[in-house]
C-alpha positions in Angstrom: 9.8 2.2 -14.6 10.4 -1.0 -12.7 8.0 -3.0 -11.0 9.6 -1.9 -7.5 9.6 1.6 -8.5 5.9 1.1 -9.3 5.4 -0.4 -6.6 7.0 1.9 -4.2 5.6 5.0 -5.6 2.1 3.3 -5.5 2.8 2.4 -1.3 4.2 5.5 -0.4 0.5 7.4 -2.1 -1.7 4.6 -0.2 0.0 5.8 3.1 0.0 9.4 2.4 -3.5 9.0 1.7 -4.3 6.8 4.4 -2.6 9.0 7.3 -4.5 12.5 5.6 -7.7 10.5 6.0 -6.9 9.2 9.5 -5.0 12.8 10.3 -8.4 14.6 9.7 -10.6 11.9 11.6 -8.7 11.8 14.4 -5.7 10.0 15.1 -6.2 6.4 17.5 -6.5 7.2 21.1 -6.4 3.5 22.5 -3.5 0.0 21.4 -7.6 -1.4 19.7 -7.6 1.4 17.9 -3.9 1.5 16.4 -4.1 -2.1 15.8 -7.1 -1.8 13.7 -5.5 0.9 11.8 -2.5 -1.0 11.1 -4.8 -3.8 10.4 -6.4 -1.7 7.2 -3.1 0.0 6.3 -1.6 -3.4 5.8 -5.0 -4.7 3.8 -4.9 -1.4 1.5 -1.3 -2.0 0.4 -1.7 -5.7 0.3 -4.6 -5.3 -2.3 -2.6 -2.8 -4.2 0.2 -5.1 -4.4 -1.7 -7.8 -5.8 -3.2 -5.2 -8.1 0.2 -3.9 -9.2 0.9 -7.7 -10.0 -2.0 -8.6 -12.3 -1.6 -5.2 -13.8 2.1 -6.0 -14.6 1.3 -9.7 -16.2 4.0 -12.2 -16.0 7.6 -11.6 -15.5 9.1 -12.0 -19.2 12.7 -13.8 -18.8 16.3 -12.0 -19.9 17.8 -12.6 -23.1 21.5 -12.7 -22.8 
């Protein structure tokens, strides 16, 4: 698989994960609340991508 693929498949988990958790919690009542949701969504996949990238190594250049 690609790196985008990887990627992807690893985003679209987080959120699933993410909504199930806030789903059984309760979802946000109040704009504070939705922003500080959004605020820990965007955190969560931010440190997966940078986990996905040092997991990955270096981009190896094409060979023609």
């Amino acid at each position: 698989m690609t790196t985008n693929q990887v990627f992807a498949i690893t985003a679209l988990v987080i959120v699933g994960i993410f909504f199930g958790i806030v789903a059984m919690l309760g979802l946000p009542q109040s704009i504070l609340e939705w922003i500080i949701t959004d605020g820990a969504l965007a955190i969560i996949l931010y440190i997966s991508y940078l986990a996905i990238g040092v997991f990955q190594g270096p981009s190896k250049p094409r060979m023609r």
